[in-house]
SENU-906096 format. One record per residue (C-alpha): residue number from 1; x, y, z. Coordinates in Angstrom, 3 decimals, padded with zeros to 6 digits, always signed. Each point is the difference from the previous one (the first is absolute). Layout:
! residues N
+-----+----------+----------+----------+
! num !       c1 !       c2 !       c3 !
+-----+----------+----------+----------+
! NUM !        X !        Y !        Z !
...
+-----+----------+----------+----------+
! end
This chain:
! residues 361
+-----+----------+----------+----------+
! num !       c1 !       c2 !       c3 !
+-----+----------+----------+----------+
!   1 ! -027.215 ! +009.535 ! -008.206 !
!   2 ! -002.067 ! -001.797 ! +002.409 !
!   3 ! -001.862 ! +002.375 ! +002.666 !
!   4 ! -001.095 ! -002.009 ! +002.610 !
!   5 ! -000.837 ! +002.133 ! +003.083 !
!   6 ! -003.298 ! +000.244 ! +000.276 !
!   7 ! -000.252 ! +003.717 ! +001.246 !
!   8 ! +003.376 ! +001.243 ! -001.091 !
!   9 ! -000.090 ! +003.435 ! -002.159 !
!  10 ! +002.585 ! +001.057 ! -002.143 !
!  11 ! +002.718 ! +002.317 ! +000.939 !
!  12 ! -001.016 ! +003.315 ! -001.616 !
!  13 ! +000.528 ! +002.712 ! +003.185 !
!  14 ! +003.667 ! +001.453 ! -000.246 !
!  15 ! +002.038 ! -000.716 ! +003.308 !
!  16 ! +002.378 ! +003.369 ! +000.697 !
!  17 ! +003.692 ! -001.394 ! -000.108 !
!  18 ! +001.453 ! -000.090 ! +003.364 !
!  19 ! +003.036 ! +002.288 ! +000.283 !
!  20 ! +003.328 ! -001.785 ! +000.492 !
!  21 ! +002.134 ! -002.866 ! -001.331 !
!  22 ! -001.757 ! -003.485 ! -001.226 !
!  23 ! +000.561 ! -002.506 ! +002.335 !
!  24 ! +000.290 ! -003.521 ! -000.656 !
!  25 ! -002.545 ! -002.553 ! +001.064 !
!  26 ! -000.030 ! -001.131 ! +003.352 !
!  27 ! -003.468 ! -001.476 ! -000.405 !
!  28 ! -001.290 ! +003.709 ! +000.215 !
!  29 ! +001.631 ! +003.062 ! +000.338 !
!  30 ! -001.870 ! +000.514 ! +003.925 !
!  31 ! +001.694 ! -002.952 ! +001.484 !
!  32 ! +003.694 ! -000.049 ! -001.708 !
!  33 ! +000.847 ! +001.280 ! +003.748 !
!  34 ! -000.897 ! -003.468 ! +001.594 !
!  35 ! +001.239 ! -001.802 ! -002.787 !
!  36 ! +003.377 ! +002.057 ! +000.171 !
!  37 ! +000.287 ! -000.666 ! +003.963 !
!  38 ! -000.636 ! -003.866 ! -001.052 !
!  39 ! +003.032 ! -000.560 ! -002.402 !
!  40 ! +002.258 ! +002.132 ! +002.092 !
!  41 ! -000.554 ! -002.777 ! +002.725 !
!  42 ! +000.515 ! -002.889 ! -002.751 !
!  43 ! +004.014 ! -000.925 ! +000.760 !
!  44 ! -000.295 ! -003.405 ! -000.479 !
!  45 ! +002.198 ! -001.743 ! -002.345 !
!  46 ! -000.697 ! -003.803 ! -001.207 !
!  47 ! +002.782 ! -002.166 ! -001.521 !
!  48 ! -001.541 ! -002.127 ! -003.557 !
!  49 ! +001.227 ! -002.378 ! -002.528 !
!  50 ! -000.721 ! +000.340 ! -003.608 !
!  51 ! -002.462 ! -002.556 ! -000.856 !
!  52 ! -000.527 ! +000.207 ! -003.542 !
!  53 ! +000.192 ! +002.222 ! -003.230 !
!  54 ! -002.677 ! +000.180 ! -002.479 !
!  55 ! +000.587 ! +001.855 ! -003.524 !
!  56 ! -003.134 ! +002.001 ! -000.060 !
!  57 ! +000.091 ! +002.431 ! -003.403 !
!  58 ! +003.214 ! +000.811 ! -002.024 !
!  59 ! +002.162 ! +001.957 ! +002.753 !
!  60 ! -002.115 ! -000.486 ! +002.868 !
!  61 ! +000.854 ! -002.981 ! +002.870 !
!  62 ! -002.178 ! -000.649 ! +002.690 !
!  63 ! +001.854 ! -001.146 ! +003.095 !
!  64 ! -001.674 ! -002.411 ! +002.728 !
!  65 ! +001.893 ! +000.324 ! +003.677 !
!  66 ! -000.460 ! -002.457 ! +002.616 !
!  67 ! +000.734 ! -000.341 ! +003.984 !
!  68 ! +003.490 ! -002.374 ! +000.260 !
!  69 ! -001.428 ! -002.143 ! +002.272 !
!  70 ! -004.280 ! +000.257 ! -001.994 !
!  71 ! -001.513 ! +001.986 ! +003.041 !
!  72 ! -003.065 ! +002.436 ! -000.864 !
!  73 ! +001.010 ! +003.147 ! -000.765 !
!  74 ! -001.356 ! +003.911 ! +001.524 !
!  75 ! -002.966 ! +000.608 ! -001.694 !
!  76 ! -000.522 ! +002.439 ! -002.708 !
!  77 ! -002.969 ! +002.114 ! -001.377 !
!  78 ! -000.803 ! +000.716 ! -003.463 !
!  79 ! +002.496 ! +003.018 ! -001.767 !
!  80 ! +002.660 ! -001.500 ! +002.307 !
!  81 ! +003.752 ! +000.780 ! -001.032 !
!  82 ! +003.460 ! -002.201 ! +001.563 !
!  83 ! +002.928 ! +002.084 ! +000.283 !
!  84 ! +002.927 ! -002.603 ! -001.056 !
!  85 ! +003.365 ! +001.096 ! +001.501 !
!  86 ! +002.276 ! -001.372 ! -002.883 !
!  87 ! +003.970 ! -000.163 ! +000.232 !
!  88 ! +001.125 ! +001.445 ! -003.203 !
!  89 ! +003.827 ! +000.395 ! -000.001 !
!  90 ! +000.531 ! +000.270 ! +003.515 !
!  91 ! -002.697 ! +002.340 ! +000.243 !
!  92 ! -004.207 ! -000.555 ! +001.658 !
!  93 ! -002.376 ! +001.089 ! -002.546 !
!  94 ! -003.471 ! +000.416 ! +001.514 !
!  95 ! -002.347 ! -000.550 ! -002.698 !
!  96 ! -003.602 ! -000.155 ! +000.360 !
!  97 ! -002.744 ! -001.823 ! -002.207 !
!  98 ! -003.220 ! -000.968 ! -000.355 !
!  99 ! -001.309 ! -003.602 ! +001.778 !
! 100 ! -002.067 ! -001.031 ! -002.785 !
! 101 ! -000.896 ! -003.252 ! +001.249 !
! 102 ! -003.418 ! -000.995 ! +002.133 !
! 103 ! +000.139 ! +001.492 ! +004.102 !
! 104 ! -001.526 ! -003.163 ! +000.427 !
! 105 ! +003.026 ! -001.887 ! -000.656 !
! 106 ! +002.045 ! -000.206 ! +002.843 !
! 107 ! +002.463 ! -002.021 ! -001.043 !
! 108 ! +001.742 ! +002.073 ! -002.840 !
! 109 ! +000.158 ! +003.495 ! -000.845 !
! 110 ! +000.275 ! +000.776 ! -003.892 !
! 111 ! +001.661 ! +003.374 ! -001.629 !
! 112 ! +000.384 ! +000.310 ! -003.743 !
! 113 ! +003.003 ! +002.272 ! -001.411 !
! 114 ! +000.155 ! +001.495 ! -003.179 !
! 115 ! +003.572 ! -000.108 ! -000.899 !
! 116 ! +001.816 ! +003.836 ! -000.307 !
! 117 ! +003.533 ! -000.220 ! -001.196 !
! 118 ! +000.188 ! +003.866 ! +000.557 !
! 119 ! -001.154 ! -000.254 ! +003.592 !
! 120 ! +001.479 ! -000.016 ! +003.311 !
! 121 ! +000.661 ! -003.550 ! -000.207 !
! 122 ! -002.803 ! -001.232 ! +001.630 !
! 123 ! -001.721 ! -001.570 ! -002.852 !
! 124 ! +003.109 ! -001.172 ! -002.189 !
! 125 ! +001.414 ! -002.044 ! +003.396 !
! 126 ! -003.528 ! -001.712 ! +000.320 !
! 127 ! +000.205 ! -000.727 ! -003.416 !
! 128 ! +003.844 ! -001.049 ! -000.594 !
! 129 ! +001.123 ! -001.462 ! +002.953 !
! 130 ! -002.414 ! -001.454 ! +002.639 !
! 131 ! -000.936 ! -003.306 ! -000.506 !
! 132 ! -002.037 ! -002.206 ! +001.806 !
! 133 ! +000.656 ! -000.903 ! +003.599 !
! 134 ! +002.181 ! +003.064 ! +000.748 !
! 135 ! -001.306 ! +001.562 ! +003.236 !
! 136 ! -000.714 ! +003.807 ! +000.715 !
! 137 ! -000.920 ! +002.696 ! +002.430 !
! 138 ! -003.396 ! +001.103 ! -000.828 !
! 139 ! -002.261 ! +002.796 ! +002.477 !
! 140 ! -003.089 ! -001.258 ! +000.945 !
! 141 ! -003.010 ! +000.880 ! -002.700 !
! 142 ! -001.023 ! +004.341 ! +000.373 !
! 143 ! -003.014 ! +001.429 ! -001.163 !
! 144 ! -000.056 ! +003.556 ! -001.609 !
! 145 ! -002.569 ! -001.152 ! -002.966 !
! 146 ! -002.882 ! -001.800 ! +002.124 !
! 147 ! -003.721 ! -000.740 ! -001.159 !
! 148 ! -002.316 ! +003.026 ! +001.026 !
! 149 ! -002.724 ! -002.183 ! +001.803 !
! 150 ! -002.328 ! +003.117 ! +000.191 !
! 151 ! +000.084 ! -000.136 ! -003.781 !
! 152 ! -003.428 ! -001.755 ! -001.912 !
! 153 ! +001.773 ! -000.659 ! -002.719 !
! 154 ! +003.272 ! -000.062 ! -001.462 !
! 155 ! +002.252 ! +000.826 ! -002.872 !
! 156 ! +003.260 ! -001.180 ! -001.050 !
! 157 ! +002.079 ! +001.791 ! -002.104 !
! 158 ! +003.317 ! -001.647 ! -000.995 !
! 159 ! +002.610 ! +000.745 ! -002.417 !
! 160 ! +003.052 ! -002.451 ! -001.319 !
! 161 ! +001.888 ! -001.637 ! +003.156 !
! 162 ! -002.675 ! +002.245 ! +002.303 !
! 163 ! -002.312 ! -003.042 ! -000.323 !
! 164 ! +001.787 ! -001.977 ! +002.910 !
! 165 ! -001.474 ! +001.927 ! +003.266 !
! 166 ! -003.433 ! -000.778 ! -002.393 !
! 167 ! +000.222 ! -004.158 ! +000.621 !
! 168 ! -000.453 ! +000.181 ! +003.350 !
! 169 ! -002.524 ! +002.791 ! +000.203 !
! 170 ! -001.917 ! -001.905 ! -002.810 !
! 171 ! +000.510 ! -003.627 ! +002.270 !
! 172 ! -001.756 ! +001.569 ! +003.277 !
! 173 ! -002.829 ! +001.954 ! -002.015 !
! 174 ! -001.532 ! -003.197 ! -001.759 !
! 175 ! +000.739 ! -002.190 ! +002.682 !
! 176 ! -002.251 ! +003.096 ! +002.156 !
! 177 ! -002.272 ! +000.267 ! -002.731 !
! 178 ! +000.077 ! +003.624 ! -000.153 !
! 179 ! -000.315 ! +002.048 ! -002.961 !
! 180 ! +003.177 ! +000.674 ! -002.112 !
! 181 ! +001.268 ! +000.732 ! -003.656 !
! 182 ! +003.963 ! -000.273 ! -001.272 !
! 183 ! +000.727 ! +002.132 ! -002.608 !
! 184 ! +003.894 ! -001.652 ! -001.357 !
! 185 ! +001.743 ! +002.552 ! -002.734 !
! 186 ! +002.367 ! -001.966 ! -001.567 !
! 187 ! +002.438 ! +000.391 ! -003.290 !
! 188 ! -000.692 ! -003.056 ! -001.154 !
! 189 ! -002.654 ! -003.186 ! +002.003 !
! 190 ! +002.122 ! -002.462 ! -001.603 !
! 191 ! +003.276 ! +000.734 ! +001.620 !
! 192 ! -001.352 ! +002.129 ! +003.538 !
! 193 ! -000.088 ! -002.199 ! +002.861 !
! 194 ! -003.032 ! -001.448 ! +001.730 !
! 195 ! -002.541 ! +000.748 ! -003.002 !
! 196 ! -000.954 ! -003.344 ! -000.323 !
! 197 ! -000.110 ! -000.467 ! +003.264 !
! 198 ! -002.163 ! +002.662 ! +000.856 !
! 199 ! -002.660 ! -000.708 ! -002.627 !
! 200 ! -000.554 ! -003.342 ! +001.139 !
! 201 ! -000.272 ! +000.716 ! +003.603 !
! 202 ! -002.452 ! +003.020 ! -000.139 !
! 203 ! -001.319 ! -000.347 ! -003.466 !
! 204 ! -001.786 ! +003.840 ! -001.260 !
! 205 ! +001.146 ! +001.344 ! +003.351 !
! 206 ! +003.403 ! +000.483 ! -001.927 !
! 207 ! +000.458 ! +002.148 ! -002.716 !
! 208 ! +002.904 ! +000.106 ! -001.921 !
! 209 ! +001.325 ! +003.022 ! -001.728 !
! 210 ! +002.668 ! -000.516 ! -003.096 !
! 211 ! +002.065 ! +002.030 ! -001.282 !
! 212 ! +000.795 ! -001.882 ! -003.028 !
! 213 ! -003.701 ! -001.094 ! -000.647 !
! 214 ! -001.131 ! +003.821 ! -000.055 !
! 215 ! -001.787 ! -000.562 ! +003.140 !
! 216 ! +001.452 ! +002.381 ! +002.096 !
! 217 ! -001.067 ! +001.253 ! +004.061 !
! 218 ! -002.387 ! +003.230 ! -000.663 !
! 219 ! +000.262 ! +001.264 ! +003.771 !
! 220 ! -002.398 ! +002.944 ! -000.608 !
! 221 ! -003.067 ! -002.697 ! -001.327 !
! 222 ! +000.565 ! -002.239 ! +002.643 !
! 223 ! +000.368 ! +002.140 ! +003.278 !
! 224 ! -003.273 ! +002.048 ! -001.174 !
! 225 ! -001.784 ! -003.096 ! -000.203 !
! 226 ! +000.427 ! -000.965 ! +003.572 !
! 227 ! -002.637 ! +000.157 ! +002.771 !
! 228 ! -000.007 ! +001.389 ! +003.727 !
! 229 ! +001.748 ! -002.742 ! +002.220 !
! 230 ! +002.897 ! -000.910 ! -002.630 !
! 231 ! +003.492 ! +000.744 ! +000.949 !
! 232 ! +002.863 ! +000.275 ! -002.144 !
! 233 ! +003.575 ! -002.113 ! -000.035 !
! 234 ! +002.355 ! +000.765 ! -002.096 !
! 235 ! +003.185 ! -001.032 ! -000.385 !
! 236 ! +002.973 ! -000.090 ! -003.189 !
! 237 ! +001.945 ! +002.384 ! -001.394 !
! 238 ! +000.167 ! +003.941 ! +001.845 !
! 239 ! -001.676 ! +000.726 ! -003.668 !
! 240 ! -002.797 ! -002.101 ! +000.198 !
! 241 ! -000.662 ! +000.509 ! +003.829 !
! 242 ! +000.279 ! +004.138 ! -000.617 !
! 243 ! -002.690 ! -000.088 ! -002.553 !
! 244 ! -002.177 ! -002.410 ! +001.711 !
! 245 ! -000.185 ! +002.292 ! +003.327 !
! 246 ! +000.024 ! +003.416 ! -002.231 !
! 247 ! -002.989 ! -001.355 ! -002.256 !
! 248 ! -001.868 ! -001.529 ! +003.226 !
! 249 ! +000.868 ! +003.840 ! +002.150 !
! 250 ! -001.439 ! +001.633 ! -003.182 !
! 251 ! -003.013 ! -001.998 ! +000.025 !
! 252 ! -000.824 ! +000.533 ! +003.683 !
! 253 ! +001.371 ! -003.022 ! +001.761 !
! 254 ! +000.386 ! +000.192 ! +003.562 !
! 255 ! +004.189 ! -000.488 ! +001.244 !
! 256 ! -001.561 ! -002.492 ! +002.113 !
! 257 ! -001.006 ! -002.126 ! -002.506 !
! 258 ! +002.934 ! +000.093 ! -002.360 !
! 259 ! +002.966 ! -002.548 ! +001.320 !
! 260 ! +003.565 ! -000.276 ! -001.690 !
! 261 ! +003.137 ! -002.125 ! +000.803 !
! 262 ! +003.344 ! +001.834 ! -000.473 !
! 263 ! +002.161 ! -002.742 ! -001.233 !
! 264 ! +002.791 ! +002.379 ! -000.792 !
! 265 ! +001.552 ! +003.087 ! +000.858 !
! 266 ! -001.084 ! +003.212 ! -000.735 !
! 267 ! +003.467 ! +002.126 ! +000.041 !
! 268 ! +000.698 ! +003.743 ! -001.092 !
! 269 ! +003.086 ! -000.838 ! -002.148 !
! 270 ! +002.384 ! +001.651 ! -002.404 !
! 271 ! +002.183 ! +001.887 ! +002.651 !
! 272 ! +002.487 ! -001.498 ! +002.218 !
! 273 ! +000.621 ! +000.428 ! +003.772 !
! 274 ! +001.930 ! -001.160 ! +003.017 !
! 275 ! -001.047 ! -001.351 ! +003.169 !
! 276 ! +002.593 ! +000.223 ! +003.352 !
! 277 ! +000.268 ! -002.613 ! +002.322 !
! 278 ! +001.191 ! +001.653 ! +003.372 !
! 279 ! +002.372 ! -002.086 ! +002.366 !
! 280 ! +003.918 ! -000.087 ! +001.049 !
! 281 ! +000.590 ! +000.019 ! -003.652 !
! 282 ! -002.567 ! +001.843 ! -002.152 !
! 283 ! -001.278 ! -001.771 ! -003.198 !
! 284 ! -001.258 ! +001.847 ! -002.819 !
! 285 ! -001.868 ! -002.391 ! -002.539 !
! 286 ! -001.357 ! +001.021 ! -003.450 !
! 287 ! -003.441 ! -000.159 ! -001.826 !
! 288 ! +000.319 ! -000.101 ! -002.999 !
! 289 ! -003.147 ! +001.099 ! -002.358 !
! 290 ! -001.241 ! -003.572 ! -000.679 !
! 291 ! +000.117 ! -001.273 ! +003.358 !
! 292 ! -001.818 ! +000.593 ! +003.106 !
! 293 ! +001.398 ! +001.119 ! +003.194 !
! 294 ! -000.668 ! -003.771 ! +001.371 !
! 295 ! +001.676 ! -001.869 ! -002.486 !
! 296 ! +002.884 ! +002.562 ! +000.084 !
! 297 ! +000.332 ! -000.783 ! +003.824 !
! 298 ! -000.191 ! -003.597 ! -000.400 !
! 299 ! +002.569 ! -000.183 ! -002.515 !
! 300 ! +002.173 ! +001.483 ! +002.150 !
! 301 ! -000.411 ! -002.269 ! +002.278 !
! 302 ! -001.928 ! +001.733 ! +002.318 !
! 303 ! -003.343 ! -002.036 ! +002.212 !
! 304 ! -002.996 ! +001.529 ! -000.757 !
! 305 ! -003.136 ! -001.990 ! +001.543 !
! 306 ! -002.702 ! +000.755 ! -003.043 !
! 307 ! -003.430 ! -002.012 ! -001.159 !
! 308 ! -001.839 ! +001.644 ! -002.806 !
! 309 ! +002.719 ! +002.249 ! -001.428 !
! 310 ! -002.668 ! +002.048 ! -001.969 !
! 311 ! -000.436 ! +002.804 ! +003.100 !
! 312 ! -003.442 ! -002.205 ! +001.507 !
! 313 ! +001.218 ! -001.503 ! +003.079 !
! 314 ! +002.426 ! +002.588 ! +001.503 !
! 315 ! +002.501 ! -003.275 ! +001.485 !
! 316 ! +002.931 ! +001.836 ! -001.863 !
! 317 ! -000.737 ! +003.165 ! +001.914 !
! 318 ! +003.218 ! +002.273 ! +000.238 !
! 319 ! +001.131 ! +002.318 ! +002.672 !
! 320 ! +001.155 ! +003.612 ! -002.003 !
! 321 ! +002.552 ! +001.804 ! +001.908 !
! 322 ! +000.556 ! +002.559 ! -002.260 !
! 323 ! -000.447 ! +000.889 ! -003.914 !
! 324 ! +001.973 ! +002.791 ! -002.424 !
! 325 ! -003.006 ! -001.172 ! -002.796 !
! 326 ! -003.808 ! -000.530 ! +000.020 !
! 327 ! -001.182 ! -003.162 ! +000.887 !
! 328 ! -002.878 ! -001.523 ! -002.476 !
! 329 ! -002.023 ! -002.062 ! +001.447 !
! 330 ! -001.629 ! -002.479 ! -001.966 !
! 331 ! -001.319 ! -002.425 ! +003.007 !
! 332 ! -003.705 ! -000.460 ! +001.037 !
! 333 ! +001.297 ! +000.081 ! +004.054 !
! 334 ! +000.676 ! +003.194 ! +001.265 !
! 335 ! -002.273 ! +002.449 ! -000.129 !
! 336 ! +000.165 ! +004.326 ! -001.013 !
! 337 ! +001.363 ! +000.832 ! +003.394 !
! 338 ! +002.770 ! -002.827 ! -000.049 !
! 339 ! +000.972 ! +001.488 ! -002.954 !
! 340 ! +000.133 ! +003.642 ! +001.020 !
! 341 ! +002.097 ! -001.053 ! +002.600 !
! 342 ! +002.469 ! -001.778 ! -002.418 !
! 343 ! +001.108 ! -002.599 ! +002.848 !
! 344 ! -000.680 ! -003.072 ! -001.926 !
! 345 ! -000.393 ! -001.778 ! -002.983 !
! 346 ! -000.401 ! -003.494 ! -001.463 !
! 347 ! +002.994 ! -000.804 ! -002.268 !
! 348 ! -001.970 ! -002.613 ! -002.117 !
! 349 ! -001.385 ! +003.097 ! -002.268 !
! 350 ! +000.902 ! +003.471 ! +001.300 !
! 351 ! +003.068 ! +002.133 ! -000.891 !
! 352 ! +001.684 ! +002.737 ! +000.275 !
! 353 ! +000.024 ! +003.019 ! -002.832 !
! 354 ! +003.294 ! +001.884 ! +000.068 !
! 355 ! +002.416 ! -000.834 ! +003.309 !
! 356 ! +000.450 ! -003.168 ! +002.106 !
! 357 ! -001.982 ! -001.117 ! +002.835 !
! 358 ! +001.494 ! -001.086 ! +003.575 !
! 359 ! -001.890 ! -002.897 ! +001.346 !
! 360 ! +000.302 ! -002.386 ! +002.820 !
! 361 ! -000.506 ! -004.126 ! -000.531 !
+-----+----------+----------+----------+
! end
């Protein structure tokens, strides 16, 4: 590995663990306030036509949008995500992925799906059923996985469809000319998506770890190797991202140097609940264990105005009126006293452990 800051040390003095919950990158853990206070204010909505579909690796589509009438679109930073409000039997989906195109192109922005029959839909209706020139609601671009610009250098840690926050990143640090490295753990290069890509945009910046070829990601080896100045991204499966952060806390990282997107919900499953819905007639709804409390709400038909729906954001914020259970809160938002006082909780990934919770909407 390439060490190319000229006083840098290496990272050999352990860093106490802070006590607490992990929270997800919002460039660094001291300003995810500000950033949080920025994407409550981002409401807007933009109307785009599907512009093209590209085949990019077996099961994965990457899908170009366009304004209807070809103005610019809102700007975007690298780590970006679009939350796509899709209409999937009579019912809005708000799915949220990855722009993995350039933030200097103004004209387009680019997501790429990797098809899940045994999602929530999201994925198999991109997949199955839009075609190009079909229009939808998307939110304008949010930011809960940003470039740390205090950081000297930095390195990228991807695993399977957790390359496509990675593009964009990797687009804005050449084009900068500031020192990064993209580690891409793979089953197989010949059928992931973007390998080829990759390699021939940023050469031995890229390394590519295969599963197949026996060449797989050794986490350990390559966080001890890093110097002062390099922060951490990480992003793929809950697997790969626990044992990147537990390897880099063990070997002294500082949390403010260690950034990971949540790309899916982290729920407490396995045990069922109910949620009430007060009004002139009382609704009682049920979660069942391999659901959250969002999806359960939705299904139902009820409006819940969400963004992330991993627990980062807080838009899906819920009003408790009462609760016969314990509420588990998996979210990143409210903090120990909230939680003492049991008066809220973000549906997206907390529930309820034996009783039903009253909440308002």
């Amino acid at each position: 590995m390439s060490r190319d800051l000229d006083r840098a040390r290496p990272l050999l003095t352990p860093h106490r663990r802070l006590p607490g919950r992990r929270s997800p990158s919002f460039g660094s853990q001291h300003s995810s306030l500000a950033a949080r206070a920025f994407v409550m204010d981002a409401k807007a909505f933009l109307r785009l036509r599907l512009a093209g579909i590209e085949t990019v690796a077996d099961g994965v589509k990457s899908f170009a949008f366009e304004h209807p009438q070809g103005h610019d679109l809102p700007a975007f930073s690298p780590g970006s995500h679009l939350v796509l409000l899709l209409d999937i039997g009579g019912r809005v989906r708000r799915n949220a992925y990855s722009l993995t195109g350039d933030p200097d192109d103004r004209r387009r922005y680019t997501i790429s799906v990797l098809h899940q029959p045994d999602g929530r839909g999201g994925s198999k209706f991109l997949h199955e059923h839009l075609r190009v020139g079909d229009e939808l609601t998307v939110r304008w671009p949010l930011n809960f996985f940003p470039i740390d610009r205090m950081a000297r250098r930095h390195l990228l840690i991807a695993g399977g469809i957790g390359i496509t926050p990675f593009l964009s990143m990797a687009s804005e640090l050449d084009r900068e000319g500031t020192a990064f490295e993209l580690h891409y753990a793979v089953r197989s290069a010949g059928a992931a998506p973007f390998v080829a890509q990759l390699r021939a945009l940023y050469g031995s910046r890229v390394r590519i770890h295969d599963s197949t070829a026996g060449t797989r990601l050794d986490i350990s080896a390559l966080l001890r190797g890093q110097w002062i100045g390099t922060h951490v991204y990480v992003c793929g499966s809950p697997k790969m991202m626990d044992a990147v952060i537990e390897t880099a806390e063990a070997l002294g990282w500082p949390p403010s140097c260690l950034h990971f997107e949540l790309f899916k919900a982290t729920t407490v499953g396995g045990i069922p609940f109910s949620v009430v819905l007060p009004g002139k007639e009382t609704r009682v709804i049920a979660v069942s264990s391999d659901q959250s409390m969002l999806d359960a709400l939705e299904d139902a038909g009820v409006e819940i105005d969400s963004m992330c729906r991993v627990g980062a954001c807080g838009k899906c914020r819920l009003k408790v009126r009462r609760c016969s259970g314990r509420i588990v809160h998996n979210d990143h938002v409210l903090d120990a006293a909230e939680r003492a006082e049991g008066t809220a909780m973000m549906p997206c990934v907390s529930r309820v452990f034996g009783g039903e919770v009253e909440v308002e909407t």
